[in-house]
PASEBA-1860 file (N, C-alpha, C; in nm, 3 decimals):
! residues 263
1> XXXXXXXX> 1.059/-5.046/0.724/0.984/-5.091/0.607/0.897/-5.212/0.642 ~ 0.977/-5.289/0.764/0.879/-5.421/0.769/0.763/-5.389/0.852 ~ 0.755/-5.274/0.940/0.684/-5.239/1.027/0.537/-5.184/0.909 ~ 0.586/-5.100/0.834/0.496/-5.020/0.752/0.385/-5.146/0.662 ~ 0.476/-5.221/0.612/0.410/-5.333/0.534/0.333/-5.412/0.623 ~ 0.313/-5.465/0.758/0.266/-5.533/0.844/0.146/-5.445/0.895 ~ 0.172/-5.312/0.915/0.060/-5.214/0.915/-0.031/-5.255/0.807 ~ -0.016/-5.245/0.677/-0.097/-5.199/0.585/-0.170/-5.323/0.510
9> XXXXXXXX> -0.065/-5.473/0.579/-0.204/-5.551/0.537/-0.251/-5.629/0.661 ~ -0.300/-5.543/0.738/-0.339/-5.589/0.862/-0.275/-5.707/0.975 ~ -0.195/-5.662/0.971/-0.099/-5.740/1.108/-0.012/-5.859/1.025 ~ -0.042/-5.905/0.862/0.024/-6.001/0.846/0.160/-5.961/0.781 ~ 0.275/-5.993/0.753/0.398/-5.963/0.760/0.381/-5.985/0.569 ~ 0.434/-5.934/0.482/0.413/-5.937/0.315/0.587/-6.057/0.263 ~ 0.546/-6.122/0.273/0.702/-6.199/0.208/0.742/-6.179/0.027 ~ 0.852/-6.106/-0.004/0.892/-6.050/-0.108/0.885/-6.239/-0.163
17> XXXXXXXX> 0.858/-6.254/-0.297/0.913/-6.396/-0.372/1.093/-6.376/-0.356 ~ 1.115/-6.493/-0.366/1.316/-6.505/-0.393/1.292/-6.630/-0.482 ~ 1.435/-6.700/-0.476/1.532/-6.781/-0.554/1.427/-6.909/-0.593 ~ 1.299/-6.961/-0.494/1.243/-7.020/-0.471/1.147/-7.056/-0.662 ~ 1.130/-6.899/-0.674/1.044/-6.867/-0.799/1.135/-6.974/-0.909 ~ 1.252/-7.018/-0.906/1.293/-7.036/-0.997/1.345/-7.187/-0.973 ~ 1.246/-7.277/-0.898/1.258/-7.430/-0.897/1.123/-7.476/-0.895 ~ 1.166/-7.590/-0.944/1.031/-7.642/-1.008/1.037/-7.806/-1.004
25> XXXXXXXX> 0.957/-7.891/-0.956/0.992/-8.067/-0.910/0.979/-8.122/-1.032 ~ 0.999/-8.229/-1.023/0.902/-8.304/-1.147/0.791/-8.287/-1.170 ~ 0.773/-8.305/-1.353/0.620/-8.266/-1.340/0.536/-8.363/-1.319 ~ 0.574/-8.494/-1.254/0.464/-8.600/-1.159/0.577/-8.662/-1.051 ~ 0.497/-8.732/-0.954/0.528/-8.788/-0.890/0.605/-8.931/-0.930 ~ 0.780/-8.904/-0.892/0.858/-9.030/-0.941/0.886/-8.996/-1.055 ~ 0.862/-8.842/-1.139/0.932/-8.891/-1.280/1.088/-8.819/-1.209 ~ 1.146/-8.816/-1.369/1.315/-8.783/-1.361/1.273/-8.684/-1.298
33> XXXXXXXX> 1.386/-8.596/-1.277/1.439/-8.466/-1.196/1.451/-8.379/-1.312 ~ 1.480/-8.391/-1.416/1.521/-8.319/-1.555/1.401/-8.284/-1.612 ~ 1.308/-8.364/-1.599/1.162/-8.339/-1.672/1.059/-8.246/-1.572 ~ 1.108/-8.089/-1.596/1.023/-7.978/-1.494/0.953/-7.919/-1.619 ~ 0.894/-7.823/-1.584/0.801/-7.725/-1.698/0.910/-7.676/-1.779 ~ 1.021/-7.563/-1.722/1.093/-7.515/-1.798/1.166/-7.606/-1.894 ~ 1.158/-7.768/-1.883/1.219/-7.806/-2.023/1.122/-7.832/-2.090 ~ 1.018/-7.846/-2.039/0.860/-7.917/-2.142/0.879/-7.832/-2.249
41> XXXXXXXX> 0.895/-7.669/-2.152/0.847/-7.505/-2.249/0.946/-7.511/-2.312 ~ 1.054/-7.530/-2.271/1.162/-7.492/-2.372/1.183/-7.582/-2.502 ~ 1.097/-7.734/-2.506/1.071/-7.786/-2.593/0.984/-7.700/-2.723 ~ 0.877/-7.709/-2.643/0.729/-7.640/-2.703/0.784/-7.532/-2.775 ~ 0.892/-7.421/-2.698/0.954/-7.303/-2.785/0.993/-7.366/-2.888 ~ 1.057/-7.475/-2.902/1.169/-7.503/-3.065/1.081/-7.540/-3.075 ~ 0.958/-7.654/-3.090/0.856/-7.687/-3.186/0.773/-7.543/-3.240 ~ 0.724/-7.454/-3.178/0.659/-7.336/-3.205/0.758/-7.283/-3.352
49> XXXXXXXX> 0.905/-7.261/-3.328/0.985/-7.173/-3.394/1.001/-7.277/-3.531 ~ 0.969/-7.399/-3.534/0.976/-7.502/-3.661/0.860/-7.495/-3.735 ~ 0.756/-7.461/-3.655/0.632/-7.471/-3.736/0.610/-7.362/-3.766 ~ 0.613/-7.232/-3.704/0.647/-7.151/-3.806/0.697/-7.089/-3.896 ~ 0.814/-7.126/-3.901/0.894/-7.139/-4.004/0.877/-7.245/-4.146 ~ 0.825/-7.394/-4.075/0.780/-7.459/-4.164/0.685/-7.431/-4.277 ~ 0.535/-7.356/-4.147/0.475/-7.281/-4.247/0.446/-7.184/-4.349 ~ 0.560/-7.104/-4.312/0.612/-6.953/-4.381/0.715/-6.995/-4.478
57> XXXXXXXX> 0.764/-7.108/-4.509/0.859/-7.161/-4.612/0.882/-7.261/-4.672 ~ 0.779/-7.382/-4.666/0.785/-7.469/-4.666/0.701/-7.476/-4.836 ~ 0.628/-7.355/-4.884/0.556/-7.360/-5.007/0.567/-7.215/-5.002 ~ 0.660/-7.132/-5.055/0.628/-6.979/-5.078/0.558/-6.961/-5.191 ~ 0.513/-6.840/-5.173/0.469/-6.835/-5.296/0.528/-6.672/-5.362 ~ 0.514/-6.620/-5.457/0.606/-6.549/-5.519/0.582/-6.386/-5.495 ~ 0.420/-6.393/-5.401/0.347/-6.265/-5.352/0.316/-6.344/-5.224 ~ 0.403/-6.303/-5.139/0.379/-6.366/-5.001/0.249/-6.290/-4.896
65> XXXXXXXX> 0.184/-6.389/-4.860/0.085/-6.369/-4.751/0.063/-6.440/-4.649 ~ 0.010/-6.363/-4.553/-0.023/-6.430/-4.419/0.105/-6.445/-4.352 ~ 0.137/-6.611/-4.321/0.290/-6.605/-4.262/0.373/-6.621/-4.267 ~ 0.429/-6.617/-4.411/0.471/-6.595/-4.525/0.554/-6.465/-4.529 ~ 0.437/-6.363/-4.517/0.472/-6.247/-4.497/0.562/-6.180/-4.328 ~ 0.553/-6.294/-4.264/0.542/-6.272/-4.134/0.703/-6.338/-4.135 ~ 0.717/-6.416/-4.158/0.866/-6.501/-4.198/0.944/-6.428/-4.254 ~ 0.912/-6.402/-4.348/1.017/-6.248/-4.429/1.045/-6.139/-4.368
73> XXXXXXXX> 0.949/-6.115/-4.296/0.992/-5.989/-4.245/1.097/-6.041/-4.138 ~ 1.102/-6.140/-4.077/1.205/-6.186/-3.971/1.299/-6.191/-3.961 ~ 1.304/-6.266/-4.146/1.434/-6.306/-4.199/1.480/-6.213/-4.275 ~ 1.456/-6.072/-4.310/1.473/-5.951/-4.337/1.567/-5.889/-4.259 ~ 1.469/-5.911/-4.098/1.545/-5.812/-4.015/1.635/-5.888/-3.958 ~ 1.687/-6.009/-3.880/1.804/-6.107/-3.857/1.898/-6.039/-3.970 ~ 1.889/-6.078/-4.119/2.002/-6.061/-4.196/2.058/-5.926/-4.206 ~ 1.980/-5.831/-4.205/1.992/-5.683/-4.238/2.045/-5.601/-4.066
81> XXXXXXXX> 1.974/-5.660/-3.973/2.039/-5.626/-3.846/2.095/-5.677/-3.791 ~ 2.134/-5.802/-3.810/2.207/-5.915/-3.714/2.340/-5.975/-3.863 ~ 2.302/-6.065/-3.876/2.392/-6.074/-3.970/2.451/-6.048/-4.049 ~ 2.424/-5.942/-4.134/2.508/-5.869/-4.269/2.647/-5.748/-4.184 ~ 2.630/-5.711/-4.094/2.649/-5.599/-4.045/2.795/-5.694/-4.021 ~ 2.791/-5.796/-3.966/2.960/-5.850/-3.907/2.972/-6.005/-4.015 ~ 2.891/-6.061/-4.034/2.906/-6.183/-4.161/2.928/-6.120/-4.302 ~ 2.921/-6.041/-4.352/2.946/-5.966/-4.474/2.860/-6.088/-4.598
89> XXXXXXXX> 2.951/-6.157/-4.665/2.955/-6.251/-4.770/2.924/-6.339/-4.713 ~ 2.939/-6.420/-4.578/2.891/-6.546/-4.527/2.785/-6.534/-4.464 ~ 2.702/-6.422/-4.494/2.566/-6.393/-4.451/2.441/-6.517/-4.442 ~ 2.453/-6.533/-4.574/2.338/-6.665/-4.638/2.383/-6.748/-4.587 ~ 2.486/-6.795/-4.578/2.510/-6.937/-4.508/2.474/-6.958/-4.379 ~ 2.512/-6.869/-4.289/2.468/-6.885/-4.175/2.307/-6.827/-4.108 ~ 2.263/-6.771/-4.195/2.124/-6.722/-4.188/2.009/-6.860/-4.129 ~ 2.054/-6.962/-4.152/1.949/-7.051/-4.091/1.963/-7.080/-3.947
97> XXXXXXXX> 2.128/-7.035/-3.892/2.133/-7.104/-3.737/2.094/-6.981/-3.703 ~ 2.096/-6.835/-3.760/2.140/-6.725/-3.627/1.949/-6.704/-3.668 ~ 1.888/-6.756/-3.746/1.721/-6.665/-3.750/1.657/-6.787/-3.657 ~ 1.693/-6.946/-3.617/1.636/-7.002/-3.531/1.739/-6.981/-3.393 ~ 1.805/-6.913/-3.378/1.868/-6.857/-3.264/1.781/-6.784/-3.199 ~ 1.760/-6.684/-3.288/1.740/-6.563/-3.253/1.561/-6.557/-3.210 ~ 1.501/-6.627/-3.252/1.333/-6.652/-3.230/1.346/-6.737/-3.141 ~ 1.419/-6.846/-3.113/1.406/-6.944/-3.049/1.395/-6.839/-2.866
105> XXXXXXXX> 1.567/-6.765/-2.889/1.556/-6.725/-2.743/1.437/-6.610/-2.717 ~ 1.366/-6.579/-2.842/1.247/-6.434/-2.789/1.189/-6.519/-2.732 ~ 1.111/-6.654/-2.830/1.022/-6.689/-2.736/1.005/-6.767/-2.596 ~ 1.131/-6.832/-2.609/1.162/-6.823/-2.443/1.158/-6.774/-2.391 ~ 1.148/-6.587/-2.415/1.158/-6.483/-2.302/1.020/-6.474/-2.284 ~ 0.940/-6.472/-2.425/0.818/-6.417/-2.404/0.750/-6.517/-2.316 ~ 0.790/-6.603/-2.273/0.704/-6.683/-2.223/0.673/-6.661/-2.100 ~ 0.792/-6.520/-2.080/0.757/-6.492/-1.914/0.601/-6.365/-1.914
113> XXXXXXXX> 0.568/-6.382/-1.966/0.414/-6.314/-2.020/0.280/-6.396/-2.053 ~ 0.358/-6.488/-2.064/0.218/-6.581/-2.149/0.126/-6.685/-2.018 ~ 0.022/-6.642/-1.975/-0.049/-6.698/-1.940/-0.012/-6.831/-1.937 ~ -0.049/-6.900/-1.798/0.024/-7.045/-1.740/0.169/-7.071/-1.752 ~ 0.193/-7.033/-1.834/0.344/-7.084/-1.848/0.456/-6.911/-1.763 ~ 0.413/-6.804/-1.766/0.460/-6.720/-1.659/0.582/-6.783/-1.625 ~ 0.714/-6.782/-1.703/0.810/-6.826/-1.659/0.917/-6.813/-1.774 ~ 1.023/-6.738/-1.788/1.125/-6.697/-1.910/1.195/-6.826/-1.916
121> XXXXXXXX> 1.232/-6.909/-2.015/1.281/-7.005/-2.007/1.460/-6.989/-2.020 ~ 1.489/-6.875/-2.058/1.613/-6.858/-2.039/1.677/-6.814/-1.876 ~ 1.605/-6.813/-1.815/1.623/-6.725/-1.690/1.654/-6.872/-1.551 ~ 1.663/-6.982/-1.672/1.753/-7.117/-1.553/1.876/-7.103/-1.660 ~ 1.947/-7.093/-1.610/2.133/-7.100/-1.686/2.172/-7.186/-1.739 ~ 2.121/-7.303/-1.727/2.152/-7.421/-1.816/2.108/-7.395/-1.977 ~ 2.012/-7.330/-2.033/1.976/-7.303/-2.173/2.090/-7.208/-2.242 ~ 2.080/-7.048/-2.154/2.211/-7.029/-2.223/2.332/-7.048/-2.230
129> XXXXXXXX> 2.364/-7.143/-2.131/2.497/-7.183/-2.100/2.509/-7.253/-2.244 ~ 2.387/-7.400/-2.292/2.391/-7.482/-2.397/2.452/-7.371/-2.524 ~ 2.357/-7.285/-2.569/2.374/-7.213/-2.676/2.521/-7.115/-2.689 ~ 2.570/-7.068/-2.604/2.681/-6.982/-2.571/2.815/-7.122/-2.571 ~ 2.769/-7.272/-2.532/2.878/-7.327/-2.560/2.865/-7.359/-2.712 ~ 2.757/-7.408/-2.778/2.727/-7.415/-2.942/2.782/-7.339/-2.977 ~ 2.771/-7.174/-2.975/2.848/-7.098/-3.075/2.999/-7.051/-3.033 ~ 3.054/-7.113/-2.932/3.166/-7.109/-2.879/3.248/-7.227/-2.895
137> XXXXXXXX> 3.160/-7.344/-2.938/3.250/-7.443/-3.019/3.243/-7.456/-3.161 ~ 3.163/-7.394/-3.223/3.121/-7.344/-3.362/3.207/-7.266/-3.361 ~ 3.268/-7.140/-3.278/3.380/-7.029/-3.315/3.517/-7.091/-3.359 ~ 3.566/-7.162/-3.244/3.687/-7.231/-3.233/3.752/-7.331/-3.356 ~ 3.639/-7.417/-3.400/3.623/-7.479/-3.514/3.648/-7.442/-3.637 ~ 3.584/-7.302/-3.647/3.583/-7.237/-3.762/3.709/-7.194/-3.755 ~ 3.771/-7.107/-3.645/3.894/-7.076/-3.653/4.026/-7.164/-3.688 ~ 3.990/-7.249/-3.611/4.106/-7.359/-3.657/4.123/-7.418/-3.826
145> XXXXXXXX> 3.987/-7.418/-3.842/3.944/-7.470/-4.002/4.004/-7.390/-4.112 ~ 3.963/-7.240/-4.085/4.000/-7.156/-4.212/4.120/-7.078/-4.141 ~ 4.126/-7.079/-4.053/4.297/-7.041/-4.044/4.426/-7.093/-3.967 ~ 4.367/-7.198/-3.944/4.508/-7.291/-3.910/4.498/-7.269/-3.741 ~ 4.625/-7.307/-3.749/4.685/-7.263/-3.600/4.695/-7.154/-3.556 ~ 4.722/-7.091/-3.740/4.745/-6.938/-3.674/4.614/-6.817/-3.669 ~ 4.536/-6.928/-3.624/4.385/-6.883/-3.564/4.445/-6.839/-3.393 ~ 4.543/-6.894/-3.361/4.542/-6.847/-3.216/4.640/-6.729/-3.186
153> XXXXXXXX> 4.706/-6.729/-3.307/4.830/-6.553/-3.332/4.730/-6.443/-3.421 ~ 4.610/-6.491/-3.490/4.560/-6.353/-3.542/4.505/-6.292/-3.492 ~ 4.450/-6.368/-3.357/4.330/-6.275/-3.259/4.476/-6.140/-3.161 ~ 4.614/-6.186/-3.161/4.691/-6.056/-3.130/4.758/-5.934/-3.204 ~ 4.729/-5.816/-3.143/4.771/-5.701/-3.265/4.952/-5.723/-3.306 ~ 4.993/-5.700/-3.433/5.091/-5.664/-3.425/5.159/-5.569/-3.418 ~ 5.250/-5.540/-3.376/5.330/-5.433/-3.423/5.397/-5.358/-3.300 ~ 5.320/-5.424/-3.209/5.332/-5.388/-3.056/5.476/-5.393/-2.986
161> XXXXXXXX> 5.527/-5.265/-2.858/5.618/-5.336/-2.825/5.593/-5.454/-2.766 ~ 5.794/-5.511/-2.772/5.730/-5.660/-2.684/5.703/-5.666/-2.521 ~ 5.722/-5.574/-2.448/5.676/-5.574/-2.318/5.481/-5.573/-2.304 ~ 5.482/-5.501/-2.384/5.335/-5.497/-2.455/5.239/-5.612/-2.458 ~ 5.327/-5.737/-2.512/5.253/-5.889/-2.534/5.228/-5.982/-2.346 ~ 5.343/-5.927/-2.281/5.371/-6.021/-2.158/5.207/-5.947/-2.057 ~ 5.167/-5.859/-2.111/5.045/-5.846/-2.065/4.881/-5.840/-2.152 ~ 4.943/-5.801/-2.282/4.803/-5.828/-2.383/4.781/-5.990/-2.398
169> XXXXXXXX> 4.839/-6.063/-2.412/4.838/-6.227/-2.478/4.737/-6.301/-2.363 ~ 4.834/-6.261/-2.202/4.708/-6.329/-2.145/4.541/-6.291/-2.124 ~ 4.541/-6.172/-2.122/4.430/-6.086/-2.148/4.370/-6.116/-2.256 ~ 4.415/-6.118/-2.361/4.329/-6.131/-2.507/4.331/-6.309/-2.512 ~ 4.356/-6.360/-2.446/4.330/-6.528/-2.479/4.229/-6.561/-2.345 ~ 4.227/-6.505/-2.222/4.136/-6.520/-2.144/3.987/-6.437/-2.137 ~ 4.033/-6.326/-2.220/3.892/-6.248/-2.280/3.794/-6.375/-2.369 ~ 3.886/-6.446/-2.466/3.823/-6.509/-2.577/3.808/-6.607/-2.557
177> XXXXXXXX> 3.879/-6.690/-2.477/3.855/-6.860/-2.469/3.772/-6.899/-2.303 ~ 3.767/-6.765/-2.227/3.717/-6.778/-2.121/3.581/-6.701/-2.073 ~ 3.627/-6.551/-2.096/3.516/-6.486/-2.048/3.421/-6.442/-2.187 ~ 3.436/-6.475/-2.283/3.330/-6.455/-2.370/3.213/-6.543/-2.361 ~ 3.231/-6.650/-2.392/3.158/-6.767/-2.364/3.067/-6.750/-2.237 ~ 3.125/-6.735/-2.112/3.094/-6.686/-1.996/2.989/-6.569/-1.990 ~ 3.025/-6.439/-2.026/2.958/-6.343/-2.044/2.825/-6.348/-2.114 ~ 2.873/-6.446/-2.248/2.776/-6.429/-2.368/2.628/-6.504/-2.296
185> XXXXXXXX> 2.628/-6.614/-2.193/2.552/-6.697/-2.192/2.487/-6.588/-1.978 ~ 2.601/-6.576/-1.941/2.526/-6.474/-1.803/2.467/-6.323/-1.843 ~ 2.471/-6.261/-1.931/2.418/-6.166/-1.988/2.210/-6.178/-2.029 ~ 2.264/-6.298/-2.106/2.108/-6.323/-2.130/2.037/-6.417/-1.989 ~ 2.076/-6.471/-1.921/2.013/-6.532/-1.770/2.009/-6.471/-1.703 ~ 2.104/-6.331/-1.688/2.120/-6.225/-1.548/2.016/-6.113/-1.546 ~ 1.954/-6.086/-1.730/1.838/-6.010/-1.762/1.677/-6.069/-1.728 ~ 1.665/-6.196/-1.788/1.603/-6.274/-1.769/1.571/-6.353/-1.610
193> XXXXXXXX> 1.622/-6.354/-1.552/1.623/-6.419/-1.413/1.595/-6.236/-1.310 ~ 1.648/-6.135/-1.366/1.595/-6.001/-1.278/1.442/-5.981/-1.302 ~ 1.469/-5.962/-1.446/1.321/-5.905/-1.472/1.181/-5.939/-1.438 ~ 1.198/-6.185/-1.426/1.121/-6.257/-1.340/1.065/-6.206/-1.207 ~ 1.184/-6.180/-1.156/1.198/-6.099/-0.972/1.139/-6.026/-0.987 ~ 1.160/-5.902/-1.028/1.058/-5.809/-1.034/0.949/-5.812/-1.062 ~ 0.903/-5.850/-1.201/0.759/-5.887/-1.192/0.690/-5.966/-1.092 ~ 0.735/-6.076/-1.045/0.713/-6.147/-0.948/0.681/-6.085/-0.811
201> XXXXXXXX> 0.751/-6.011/-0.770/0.743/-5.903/-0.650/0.647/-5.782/-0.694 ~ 0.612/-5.751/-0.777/0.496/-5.603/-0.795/0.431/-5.676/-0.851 ~ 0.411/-5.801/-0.884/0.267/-5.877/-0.890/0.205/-5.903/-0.805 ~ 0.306/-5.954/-0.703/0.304/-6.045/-0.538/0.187/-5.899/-0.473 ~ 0.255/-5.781/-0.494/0.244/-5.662/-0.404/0.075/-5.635/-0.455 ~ 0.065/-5.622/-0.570/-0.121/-5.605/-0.588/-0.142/-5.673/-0.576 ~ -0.140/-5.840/-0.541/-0.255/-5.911/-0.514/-0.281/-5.924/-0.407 ~ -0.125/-5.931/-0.291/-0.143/-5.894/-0.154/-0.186/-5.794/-0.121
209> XXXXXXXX> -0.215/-5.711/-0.163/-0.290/-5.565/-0.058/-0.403/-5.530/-0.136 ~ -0.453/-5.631/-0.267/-0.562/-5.563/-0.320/-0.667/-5.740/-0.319 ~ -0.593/-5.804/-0.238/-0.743/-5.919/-0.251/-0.686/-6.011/-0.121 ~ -0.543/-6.107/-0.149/-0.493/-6.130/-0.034/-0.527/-6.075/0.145 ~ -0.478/-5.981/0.147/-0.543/-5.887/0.274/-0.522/-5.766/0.240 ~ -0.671/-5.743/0.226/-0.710/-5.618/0.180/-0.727/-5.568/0.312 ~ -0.680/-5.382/0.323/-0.711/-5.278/0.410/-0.719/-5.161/0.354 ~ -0.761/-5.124/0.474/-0.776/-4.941/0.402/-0.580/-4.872/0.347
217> XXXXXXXX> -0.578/-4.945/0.454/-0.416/-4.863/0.450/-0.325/-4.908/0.351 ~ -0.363/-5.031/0.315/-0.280/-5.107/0.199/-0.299/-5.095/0.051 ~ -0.440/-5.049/0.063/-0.500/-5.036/-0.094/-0.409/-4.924/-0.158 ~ -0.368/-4.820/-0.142/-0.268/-4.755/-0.194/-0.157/-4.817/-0.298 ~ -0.078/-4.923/-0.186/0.043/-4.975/-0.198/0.000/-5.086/-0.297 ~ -0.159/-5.147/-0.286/-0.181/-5.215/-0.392/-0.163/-5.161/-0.522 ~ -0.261/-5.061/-0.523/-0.261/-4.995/-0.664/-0.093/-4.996/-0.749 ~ -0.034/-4.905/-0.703/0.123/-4.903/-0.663/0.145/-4.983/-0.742
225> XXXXXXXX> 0.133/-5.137/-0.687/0.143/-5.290/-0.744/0.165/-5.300/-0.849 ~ 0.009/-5.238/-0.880/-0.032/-5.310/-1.044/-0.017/-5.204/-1.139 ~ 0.000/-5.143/-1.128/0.036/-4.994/-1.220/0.210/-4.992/-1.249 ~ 0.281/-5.061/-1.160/0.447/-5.062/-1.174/0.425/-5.238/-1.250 ~ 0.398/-5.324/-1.227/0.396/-5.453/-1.259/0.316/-5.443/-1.429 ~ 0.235/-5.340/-1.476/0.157/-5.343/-1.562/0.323/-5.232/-1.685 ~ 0.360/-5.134/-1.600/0.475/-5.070/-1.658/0.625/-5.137/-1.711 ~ 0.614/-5.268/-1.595/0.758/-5.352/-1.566/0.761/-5.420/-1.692
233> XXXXXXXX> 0.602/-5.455/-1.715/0.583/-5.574/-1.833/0.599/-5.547/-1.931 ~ 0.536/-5.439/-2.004/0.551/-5.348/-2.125/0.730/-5.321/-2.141 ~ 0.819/-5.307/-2.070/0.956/-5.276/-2.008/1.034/-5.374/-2.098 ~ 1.009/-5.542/-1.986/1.032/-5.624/-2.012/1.033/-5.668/-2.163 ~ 0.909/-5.687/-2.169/0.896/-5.716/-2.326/0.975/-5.652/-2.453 ~ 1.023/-5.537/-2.407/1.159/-5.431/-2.516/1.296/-5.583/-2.433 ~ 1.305/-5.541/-2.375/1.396/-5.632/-2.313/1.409/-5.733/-2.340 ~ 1.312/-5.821/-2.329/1.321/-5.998/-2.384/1.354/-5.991/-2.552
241> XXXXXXXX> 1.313/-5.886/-2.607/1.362/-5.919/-2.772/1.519/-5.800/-2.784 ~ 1.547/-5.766/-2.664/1.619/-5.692/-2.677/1.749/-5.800/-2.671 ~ 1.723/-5.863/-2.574/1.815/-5.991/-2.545/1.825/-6.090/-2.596 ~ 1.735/-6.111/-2.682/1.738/-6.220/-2.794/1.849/-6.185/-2.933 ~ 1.800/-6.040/-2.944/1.907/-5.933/-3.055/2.046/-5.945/-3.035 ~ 2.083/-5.905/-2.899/2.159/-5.893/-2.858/2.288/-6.020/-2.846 ~ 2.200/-6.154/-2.836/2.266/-6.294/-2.777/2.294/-6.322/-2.939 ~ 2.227/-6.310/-3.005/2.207/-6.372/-3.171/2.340/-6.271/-3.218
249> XXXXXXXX> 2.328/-6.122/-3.191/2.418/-6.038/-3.260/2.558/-6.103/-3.204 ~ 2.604/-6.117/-3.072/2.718/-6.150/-3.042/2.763/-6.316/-3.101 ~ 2.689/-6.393/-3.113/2.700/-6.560/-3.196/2.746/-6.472/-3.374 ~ 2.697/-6.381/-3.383/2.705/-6.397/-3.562/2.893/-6.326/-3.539 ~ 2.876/-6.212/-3.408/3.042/-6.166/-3.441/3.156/-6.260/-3.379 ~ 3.132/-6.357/-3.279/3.205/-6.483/-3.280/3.259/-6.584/-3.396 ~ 3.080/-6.616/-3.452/3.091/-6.691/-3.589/3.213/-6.606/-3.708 ~ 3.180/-6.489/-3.708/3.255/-6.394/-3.811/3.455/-6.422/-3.771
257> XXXXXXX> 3.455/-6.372/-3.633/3.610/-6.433/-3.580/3.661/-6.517/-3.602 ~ 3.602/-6.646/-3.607/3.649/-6.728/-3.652/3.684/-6.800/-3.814 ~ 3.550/-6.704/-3.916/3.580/-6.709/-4.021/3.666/-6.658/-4.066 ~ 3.753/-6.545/-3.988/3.838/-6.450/-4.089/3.933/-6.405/-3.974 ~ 4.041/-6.349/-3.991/4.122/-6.314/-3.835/4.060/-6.161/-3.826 ~ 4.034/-6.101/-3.730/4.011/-6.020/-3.685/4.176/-5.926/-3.656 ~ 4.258/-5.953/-3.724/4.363/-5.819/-3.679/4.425/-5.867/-3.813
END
């Protein structure tokens, strides 16, 4: 393969992007280490998701238009697909964290699309790690709150034999206090941090063989490029709100666990 690629853009060797794509210095010389693009953007995302929201609710009016109309429909589909389905009755209440959840992480994703900024902001692990510990200390809380102690005996079935418990108890307490949290927050970075790669690499690939070093033999593999990188994106984009759905849906059935025992 390395032989073929060195052929086709004239003797020079094609280097795939890696891990590299996903560090970034300060954004000047001498500032902190903490202050890179991905937190600027990930700022700019929650200001974006306030102001529109601000603007879509901040004066409704009783025949909604413009973004207005655009807000409702959001907060339509969050409650009707995300929240009602496992919050039942505590729907409304929690409707304000899981609809700026849930926009907050699209547009972090989308941002791996958006001109200059070309970079998913969930796809460094520190963001969803933050949010996956929020609704994982929001779970615990709640549990302890509305059902006591014996928030930590309702999450086991009863009725079971007892040889039964000496292997469900540790399982069902390391599922919940360990690998959920865990899962909930590498699920949305492990989508987000692939899908980067890839685009990154069949972007890399048409510009290297279609302007980089252009040949006869490479122009093929360019095309190739941009026709899979133009497919990846369209892909992606189901994906980035797929994973936003997805991260928001699992916070509302956490939130729900802890409101009520689950067995």
């Amino acid at each position: 393969m390395n032989a073929l690629t060195v052929l086709a853009s004239g003797g020079d060797e094609f280097q795939a992007p890696g891990p590299e794509l996903f560090d970034f210095p300060p954004l000047f010389a001498g500032g902190p280490e903490w202050l890179t693009k991905p937190v600027v953007f990930a700022v700019v995302g929650s200001l974006l998701v306030c102001v529109f929201f601000w603007s879509a609710f901040a004066k409704p009016k009783l025949v909604p238009r413009g973004v207005q109309n655009l807000g409702e429909v959001g907060y339509m589909f969050v409650r009707d697909e995300i929240a009602r389905p496992f919050l039942g009755k505590n729907t409304d209440r929690w409707m304000p964290m899981l609809m700026s959840m849930f926009f907050l992480i699209w547009i972090w994703n989308i941002f791996a699309v958006v001109p200059v900024v070309q970079f998913p902001i969930a796809s460094h692990i520190a963001f969803p790690i933050v949010l996956a510990l929020f609704v994982y200390i929001a779970k615990i809380y709640l549990g302890l709150r509305h059902q006591g102690i014996r928030y930590f005996s309702n999450m086991i079935p009863r009725g079971l034999p007892l040889p039964v418990y000496f292997l469900l108890v540790p399982i069902e307490y390391l599922s919940t206090f360990v690998l959920a949290p865990f899962t909930h927050a590498v699920r949305l970075f492990a989508n987000m941090f692939a899908g980067h790669m890839i685009l990154a690499f069949f972007s890399l690939v048409g510009f290297w063989f279609l302007f980089e070093k252009p040949t006869v033999a490479g122009f093929g593999v360019g095309i190739i490029g941009v026709i899979v990188t133009i497919a990846m994106t369209a892909l992606e984009l189901l994906i980035q709100f797929l994973q936003a759905f997805l991260f928001t849906m699992l916070a509302a059935m956490y939130i729900q666990s802890g409101l009520e025992a689950d067995h």
